[in-house]
C-alpha positions as CSV (number, residue, x, y, z in Angstrom):
1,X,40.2,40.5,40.8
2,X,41.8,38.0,38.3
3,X,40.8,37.9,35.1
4,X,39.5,34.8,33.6
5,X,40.5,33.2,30.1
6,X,38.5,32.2,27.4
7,X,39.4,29.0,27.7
8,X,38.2,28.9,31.5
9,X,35.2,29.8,30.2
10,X,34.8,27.6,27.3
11,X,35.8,24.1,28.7
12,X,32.6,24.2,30.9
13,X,30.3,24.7,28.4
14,X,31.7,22.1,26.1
15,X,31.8,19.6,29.2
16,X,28.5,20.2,29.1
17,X,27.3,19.7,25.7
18,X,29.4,17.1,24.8
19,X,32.4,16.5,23.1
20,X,31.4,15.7,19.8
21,X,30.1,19.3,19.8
22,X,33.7,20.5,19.0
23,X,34.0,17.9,16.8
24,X,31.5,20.3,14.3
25,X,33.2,21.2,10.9
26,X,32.8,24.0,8.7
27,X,29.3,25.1,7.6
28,X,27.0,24.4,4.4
29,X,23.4,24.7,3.0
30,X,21.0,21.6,3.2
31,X,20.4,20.7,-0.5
32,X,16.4,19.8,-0.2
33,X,14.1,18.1,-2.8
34,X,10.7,18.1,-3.3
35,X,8.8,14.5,-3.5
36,X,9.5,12.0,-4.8
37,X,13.2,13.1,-4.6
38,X,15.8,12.4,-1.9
39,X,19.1,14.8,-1.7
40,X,22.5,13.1,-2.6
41,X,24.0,11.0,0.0
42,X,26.4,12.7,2.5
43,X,30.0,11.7,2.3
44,X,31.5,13.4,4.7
45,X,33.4,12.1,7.6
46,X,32.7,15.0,10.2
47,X,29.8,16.8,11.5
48,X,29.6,20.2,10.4
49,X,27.2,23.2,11.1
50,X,24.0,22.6,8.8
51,X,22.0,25.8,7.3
52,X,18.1,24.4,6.0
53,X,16.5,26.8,5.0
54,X,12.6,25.8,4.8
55,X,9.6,27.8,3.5
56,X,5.7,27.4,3.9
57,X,3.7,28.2,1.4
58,X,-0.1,28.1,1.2
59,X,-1.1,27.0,-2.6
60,X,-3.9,26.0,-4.5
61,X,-3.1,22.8,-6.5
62,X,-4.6,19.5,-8.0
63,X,-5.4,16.3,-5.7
64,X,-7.1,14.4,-8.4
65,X,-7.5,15.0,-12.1
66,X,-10.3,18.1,-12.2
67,X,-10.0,18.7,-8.6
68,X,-8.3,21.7,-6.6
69,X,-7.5,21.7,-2.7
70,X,-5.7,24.5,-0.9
71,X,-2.8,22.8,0.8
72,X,-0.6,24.3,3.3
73,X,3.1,23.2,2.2
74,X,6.6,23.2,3.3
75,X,8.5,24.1,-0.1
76,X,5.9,24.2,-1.8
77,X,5.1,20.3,-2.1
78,X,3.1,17.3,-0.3
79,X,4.7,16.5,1.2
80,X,7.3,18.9,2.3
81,X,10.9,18.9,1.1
82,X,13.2,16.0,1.9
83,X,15.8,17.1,4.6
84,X,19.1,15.0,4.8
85,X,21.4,15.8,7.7
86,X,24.4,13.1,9.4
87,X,24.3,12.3,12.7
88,X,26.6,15.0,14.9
89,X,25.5,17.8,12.8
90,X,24.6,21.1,14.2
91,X,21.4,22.0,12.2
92,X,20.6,25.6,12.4
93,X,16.9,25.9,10.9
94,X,15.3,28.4,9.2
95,X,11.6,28.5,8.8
96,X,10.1,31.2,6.9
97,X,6.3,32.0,6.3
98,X,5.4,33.5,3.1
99,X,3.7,36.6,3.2
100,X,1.2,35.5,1.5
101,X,-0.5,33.0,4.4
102,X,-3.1,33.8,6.2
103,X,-2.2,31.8,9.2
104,X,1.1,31.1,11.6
105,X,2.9,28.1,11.4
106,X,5.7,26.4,12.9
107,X,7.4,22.7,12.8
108,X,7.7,20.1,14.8
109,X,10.9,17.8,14.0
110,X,10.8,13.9,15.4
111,X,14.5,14.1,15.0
112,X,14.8,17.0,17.5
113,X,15.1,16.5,20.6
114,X,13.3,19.7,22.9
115,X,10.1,21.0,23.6
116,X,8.0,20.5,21.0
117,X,10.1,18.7,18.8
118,X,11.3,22.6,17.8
119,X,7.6,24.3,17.4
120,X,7.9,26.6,20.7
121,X,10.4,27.9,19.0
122,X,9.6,28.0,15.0
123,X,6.0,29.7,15.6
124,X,6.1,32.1,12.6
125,X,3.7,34.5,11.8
126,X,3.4,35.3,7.5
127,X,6.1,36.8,6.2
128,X,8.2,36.4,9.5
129,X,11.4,34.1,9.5
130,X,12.1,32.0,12.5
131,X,15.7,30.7,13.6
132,X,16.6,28.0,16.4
133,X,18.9,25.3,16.1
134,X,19.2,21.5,17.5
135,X,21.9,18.6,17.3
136,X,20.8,15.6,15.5
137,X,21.9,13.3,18.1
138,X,20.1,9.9,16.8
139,X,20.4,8.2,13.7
140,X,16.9,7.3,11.8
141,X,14.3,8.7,9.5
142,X,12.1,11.0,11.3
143,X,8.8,12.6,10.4
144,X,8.3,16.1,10.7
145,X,4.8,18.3,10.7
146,X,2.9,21.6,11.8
147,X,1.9,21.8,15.3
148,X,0.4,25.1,15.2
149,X,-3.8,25.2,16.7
150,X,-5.3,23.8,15.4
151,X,-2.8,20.9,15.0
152,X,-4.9,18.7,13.5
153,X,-6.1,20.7,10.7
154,X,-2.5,22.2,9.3
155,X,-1.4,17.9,8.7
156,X,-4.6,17.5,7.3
157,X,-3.6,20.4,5.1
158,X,-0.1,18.7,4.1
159,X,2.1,20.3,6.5
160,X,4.4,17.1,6.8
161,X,7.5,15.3,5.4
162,X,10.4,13.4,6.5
163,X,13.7,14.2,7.8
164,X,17.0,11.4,7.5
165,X,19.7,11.8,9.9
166,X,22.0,9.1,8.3
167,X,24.6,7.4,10.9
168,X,27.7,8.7,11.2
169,X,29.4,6.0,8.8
170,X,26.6,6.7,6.5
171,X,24.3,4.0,4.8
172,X,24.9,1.3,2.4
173,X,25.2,2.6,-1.9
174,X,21.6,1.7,-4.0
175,X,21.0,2.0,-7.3
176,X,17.5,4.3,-6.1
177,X,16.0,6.4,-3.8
178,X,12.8,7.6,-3.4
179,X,10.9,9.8,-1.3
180,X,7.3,8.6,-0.8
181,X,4.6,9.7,2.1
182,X,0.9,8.8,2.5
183,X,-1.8,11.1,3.7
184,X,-5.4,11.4,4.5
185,X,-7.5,14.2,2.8
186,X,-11.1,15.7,3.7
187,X,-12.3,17.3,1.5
188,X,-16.7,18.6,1.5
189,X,-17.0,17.0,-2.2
190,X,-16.7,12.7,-2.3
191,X,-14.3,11.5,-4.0
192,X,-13.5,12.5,-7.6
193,X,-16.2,15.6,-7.5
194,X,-15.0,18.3,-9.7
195,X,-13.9,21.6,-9.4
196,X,-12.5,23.6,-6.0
197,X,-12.9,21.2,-2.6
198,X,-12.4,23.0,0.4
199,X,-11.5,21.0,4.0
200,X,-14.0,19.7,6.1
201,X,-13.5,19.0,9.7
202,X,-16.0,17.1,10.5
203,X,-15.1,14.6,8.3
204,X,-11.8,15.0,9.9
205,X,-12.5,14.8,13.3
206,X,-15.1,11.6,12.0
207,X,-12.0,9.8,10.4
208,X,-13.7,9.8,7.5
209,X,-11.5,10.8,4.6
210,X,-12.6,11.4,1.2
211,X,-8.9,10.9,-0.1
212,X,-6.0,8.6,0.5
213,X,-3.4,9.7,-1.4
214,X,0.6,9.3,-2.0
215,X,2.9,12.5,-2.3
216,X,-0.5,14.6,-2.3
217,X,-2.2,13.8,-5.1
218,X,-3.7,10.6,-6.7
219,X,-1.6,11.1,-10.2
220,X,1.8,11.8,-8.1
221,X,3.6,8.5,-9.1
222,X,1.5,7.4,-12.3
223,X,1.5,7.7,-16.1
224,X,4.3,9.5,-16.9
225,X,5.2,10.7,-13.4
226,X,5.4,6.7,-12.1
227,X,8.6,5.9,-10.4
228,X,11.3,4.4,-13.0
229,X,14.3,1.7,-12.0
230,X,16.2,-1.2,-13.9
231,X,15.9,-5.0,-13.7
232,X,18.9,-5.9,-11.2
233,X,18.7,-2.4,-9.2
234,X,18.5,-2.2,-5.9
235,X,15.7,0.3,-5.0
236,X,15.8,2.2,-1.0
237,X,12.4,3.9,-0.5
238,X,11.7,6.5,2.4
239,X,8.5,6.0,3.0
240,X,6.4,8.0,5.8
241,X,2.6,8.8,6.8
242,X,1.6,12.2,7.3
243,X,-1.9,10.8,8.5
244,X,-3.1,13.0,10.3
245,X,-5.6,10.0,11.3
246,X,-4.8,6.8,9.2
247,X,-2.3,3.9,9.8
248,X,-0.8,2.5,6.2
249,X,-0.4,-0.8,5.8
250,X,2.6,-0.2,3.1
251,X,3.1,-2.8,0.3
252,X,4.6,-2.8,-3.4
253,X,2.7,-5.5,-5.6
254,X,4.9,-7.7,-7.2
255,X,8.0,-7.2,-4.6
256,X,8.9,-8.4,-1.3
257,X,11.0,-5.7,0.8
258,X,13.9,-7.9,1.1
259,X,14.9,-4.8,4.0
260,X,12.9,-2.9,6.2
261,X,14.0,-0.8,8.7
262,X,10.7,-0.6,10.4
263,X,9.3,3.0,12.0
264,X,12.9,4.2,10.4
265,X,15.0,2.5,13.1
266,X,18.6,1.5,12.6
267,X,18.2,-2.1,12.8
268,X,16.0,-4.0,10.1
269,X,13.9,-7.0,9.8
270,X,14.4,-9.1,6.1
271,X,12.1,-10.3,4.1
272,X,8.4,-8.7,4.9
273,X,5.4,-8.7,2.8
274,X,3.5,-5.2,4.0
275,X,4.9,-3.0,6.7
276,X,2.5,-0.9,9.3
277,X,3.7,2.7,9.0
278,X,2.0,4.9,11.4
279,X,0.7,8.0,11.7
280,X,3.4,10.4,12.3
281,X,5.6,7.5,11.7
282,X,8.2,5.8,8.8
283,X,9.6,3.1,7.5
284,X,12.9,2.3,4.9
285,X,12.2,-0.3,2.6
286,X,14.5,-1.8,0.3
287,X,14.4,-4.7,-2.9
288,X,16.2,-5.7,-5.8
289,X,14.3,-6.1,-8.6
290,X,14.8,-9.4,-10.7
291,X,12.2,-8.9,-13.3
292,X,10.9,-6.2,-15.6
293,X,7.0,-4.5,-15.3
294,X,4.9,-2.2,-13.6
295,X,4.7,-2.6,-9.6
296,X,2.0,-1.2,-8.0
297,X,2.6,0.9,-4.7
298,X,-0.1,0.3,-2.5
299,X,-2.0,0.7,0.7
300,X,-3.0,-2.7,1.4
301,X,-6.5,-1.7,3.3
302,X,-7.2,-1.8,-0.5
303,X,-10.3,0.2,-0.8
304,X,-8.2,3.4,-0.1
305,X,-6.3,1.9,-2.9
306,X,-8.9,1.1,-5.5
307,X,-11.4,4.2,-4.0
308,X,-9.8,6.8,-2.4
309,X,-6.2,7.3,-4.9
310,X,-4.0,5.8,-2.8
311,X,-1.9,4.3,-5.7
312,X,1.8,4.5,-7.6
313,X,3.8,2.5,-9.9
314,X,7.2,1.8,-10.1
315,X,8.2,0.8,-14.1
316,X,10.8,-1.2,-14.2
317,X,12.4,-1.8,-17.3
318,X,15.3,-4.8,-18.9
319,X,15.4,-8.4,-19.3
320,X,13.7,-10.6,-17.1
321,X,14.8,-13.8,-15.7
322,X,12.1,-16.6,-17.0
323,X,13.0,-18.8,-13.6
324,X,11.8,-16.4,-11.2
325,X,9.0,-14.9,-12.9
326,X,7.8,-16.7,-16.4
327,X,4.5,-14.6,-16.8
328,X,1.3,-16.9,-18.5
329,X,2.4,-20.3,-20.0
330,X,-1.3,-21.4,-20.6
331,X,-4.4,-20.4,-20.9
332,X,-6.9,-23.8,-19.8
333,X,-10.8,-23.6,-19.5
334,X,-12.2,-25.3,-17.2
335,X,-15.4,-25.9,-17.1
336,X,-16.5,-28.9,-14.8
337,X,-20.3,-28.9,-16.5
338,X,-19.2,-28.8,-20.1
339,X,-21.4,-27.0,-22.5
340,X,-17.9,-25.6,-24.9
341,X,-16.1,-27.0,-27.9
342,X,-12.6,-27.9,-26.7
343,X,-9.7,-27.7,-28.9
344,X,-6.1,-27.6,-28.6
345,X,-3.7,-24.8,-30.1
346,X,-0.2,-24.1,-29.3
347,X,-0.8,-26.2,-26.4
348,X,-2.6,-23.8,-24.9
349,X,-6.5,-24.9,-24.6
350,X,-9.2,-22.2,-25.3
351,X,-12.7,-22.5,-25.3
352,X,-14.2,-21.8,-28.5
353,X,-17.7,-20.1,-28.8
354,X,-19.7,-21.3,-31.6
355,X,-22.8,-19.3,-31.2
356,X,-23.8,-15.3,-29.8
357,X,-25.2,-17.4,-27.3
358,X,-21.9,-19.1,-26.2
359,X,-19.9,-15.8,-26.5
360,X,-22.4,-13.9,-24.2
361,X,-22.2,-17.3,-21.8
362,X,-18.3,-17.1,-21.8
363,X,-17.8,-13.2,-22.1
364,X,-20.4,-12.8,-18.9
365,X,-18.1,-15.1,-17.0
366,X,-14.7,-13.5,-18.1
367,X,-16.4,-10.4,-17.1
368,X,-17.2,-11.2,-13.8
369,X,-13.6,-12.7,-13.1
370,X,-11.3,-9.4,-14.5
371,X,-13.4,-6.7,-14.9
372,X,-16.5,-6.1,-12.2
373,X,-14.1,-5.4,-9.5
374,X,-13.7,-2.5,-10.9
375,X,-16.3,-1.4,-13.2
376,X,-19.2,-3.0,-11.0
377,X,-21.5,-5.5,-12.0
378,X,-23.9,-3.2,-13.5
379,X,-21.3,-1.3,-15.6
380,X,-21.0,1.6,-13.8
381,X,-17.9,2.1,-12.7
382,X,-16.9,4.1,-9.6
383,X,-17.5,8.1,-10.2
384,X,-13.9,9.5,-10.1
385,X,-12.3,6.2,-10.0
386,X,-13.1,3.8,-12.6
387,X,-15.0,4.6,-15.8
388,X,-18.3,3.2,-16.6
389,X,-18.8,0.4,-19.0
390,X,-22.8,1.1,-19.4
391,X,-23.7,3.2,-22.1
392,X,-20.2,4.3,-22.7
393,X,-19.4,6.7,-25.5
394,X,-15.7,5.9,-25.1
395,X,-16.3,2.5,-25.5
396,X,-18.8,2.3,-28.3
397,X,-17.0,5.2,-30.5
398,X,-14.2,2.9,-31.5
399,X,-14.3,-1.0,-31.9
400,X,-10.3,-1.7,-32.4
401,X,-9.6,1.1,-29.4
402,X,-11.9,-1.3,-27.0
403,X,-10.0,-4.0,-27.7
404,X,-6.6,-2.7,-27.6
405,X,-7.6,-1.3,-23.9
406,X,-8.3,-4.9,-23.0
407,X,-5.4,-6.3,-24.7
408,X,-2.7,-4.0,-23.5
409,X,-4.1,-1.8,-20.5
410,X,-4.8,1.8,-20.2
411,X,-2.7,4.7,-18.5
412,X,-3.6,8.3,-18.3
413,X,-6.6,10.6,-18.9
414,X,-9.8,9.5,-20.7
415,X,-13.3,11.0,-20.8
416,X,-16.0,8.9,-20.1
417,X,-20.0,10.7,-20.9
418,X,-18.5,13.8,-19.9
419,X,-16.5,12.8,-17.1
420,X,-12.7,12.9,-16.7
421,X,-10.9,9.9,-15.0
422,X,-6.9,9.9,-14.6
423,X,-5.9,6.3,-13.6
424,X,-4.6,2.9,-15.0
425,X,-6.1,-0.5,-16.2
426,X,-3.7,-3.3,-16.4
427,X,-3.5,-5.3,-19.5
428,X,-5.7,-8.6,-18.5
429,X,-3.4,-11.3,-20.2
430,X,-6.8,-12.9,-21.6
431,X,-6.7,-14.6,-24.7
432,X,-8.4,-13.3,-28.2
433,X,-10.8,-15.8,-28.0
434,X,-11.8,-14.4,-24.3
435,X,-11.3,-11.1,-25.5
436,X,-13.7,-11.2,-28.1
437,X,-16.4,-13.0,-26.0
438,X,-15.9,-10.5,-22.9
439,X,-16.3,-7.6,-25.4
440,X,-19.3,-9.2,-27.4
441,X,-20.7,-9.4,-23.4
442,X,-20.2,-5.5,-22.6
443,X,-21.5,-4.8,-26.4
444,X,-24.6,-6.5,-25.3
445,X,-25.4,-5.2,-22.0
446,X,-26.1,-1.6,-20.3
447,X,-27.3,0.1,-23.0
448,X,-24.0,-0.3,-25.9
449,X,-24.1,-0.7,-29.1
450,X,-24.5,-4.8,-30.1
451,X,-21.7,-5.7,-31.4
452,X,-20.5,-9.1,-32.4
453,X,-16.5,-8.8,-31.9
454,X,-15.1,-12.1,-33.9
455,X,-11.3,-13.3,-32.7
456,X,-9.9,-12.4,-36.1
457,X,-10.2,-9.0,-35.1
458,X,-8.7,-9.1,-31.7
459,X,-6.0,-11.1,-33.3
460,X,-5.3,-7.8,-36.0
461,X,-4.8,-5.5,-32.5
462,X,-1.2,-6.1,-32.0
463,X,0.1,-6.8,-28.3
464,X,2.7,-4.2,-27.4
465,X,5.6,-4.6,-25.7
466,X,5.3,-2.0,-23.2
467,X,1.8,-2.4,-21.9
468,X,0.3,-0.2,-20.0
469,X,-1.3,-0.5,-16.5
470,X,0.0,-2.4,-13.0
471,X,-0.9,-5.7,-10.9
């Protein structure tokens, strides 16, 4: 009998898989990053043999200010690490279970293509490490997530993130990247209830989540953890939904994507207001910023915003250019029935409150305008969300704080009658004379302290530069 080369052998099996399969260079490790963090961009020229190594870990961490969930994570973060691998690449993945779970998980990879999008094979019991490997044969950005029983319940968890296979002559240079993903939370406590929350599946199999949140948490991307770029940058977000029930309707306030490569595809559509990401699904958006502030990253079904945490800021700092955005110019009344002394200064015309009477007349209007959206009609506020006005020891404690809240916004944690609330107020742009009569109108109503604030005062709260809050 004849023996047979190795080269007999081998030209089958490469006829077979392909010819870019010999084409595979060299090996390396998969540098990861946890949100909102995306790895360099690869500048290679070849495909090469691609180690990720990827660990889940079960942790107890914070999903509001005051509030603990047990996630179920890939690297320790919601979502999961950020994997970044070239098309042609031979991605040999490692997923390892910590030891300290207490259930099996796997992964199932959008980018793969094979049963189960790689779970059949990655199903790893704690402190077991599972090996398979898969070419990344199309270009796009890909979600990935647990698909272990029950399925629903380990996304709920945070078991998702995204995975970029860049084309093979890569993607255009930006000045940022960012890695952001939206999920749905159920927790047995409402939104903003303090203490330890543990999952509850009716409300998951109901639809009915008690958070909507970005990167896991509702303080991921805001006070000192908000996004940061530069007037005339050019900024690439990846942006993904980990559901595991809700479609996002993705927008930035204040920015229009001038790209978006919609559900991560290779081609893009130009200038979109709000893009649908879907569950399981992803979108690259891109914009260059012209002018300096804070934009507001939003889901535009807004109460999710505004009630359930789904909220982030990108601060973008420089010079603005006065032709594309001039901020206020004027501050007019108008007031179609009369009833306010009208005078003119700086060009700007203000309405001028001679009486308590007037200033509770104009404050109750300003009120109602800027400021019941958020802290209700009655004062109240939102629990969790938005501090209360009514009887508020925060707000009757300090006369010049109140008014340099209104005047230049608020970011960060405050405690409000003995309840903690981690989120940002915009500065209004009202004038002093609107501030003084807005805040005369709060001093008067729900309980405060009565107050007379006079404009003089307002006027000795400087206005700073950097102001807090958004849109």
């Amino acid at each position: 009998m004849k023996s047979v080369s190795k080269l007999a052998i081998l030209l089958p099996i490469l006829f077979l898989c392909g010819t870019s399969w010999a084409q595979v260079k060299g090996e390396e490790v998969a540098v990861l990053t946890p949100p909102p963090s995306v790895p360099p961009a690869i500048t290679r020229k070849h495909a090469t043999k691609l180690i990720v190594n990827l660990e889940v870990i079960e942790k107890k961490m914070k999903i509001a200010e005051g509030v603990d969930y047990t996630f179920w994570t890939y690297g320790g973060t919601v979502p999961g690490s950020f994997i970044r691998v070239r098309e042609g690449d031979l991605v040999e993945f490692h997923l390892r279970n910590h030891p300290t779970s207490k259930m099996p998980h796997n992964i199932d990879l959008h980018a793969v293509t094979g049963p189960g999008g790689g779970a059949s094979a990655s199903f790893t019991l704690p402190g077991h490490e599972s090996v398979f490997s898969f070419k990344a044969i199309n270009p796009g950005l890909y979600v990935y997530h647990c698909a272990t029983a029950p399925v629903g319940m380990h996304i709920a968890n945070g078991m998702y993130g995204l995975i970029l296979v860049e084309p093979e002559k890569g993607m255009p240079k930006v000045d940022r990247e960012y890695y952001v993903v939206q999920g749905d939370f159920y927790t047995k406590g409402k939104f903003g209830k303090q203490g330890y929350q543990p999952f509850d599946m009716e409300k998951a199999i109901d639809e009915n989540p008690s958070y909507v949140v970005f990167n896991g948490s509702t303080l991921s991307m805001t006070g000192d953890n908000a996004l940061k770029a530069n007037v005339g940058e050019t900024v690439r977000l990846y942006v993904g939904n980990g559901g595991p029930n809700l479609v996002s309707s993705f927008h930035v306030i204040g920015e229009i994507f001038d790209k978006v490569f919609k559900e991560g595809a290779s081609e893009f559509n130009t200038n979109i207001q709000t893009t649908l990401v879907p569950a399981g699904g992803s979108a690259i958006v891109e914009f260059k910023l012209e002018v300096p502030g804070n934009l507001v990253i939003v889901d535009h079904s807004i109460f999710r915003t505004f009630n359930k945490g789904a909220l982030g800021l990108i601060k973008v700092e420089g010079s603005g250019d006065k032709t594309v955005f001039s901020g206020k110019t004027a501050d007019n009344v108008y007031m179609p029935e009369g009833g306010a002394i009208q005078k003119v200064v700086d060009k700007e015309q203000v309405a001028t409150a001679s009486t308590l009477e007037d200033q509770l007349k104009f404050g109750k209007t300003i009120y109602a305008q800027n400021c019941a959206a958020c802290h209700q009609p009655d004062g109240k506020g939102i629990v969790g969300a938005f501090p209360p006005l009514a009887s508020s020891d925060f707000f009757n404690a300090d006369w010049k704080r109140s008014i340099d809240v209104v005047k230049n916004g608020l970011s960060g944690a405050v405690t409000v009658n003995g309840q903690l609330y981690n989120g940002v107020m915009p500065a209004l742009g009202l004038s002093d004379e609107d501030i003084s009569n807005v805040l005369t109108y709060i001093s008067h109503s729900w309980g405060n302290k009565k107050r007379i604030f006079k404009k003089p005062e307002v006027s000795s709260v400087s206005t700073r530069k950097d102001k807090g809050g958004g849109h």
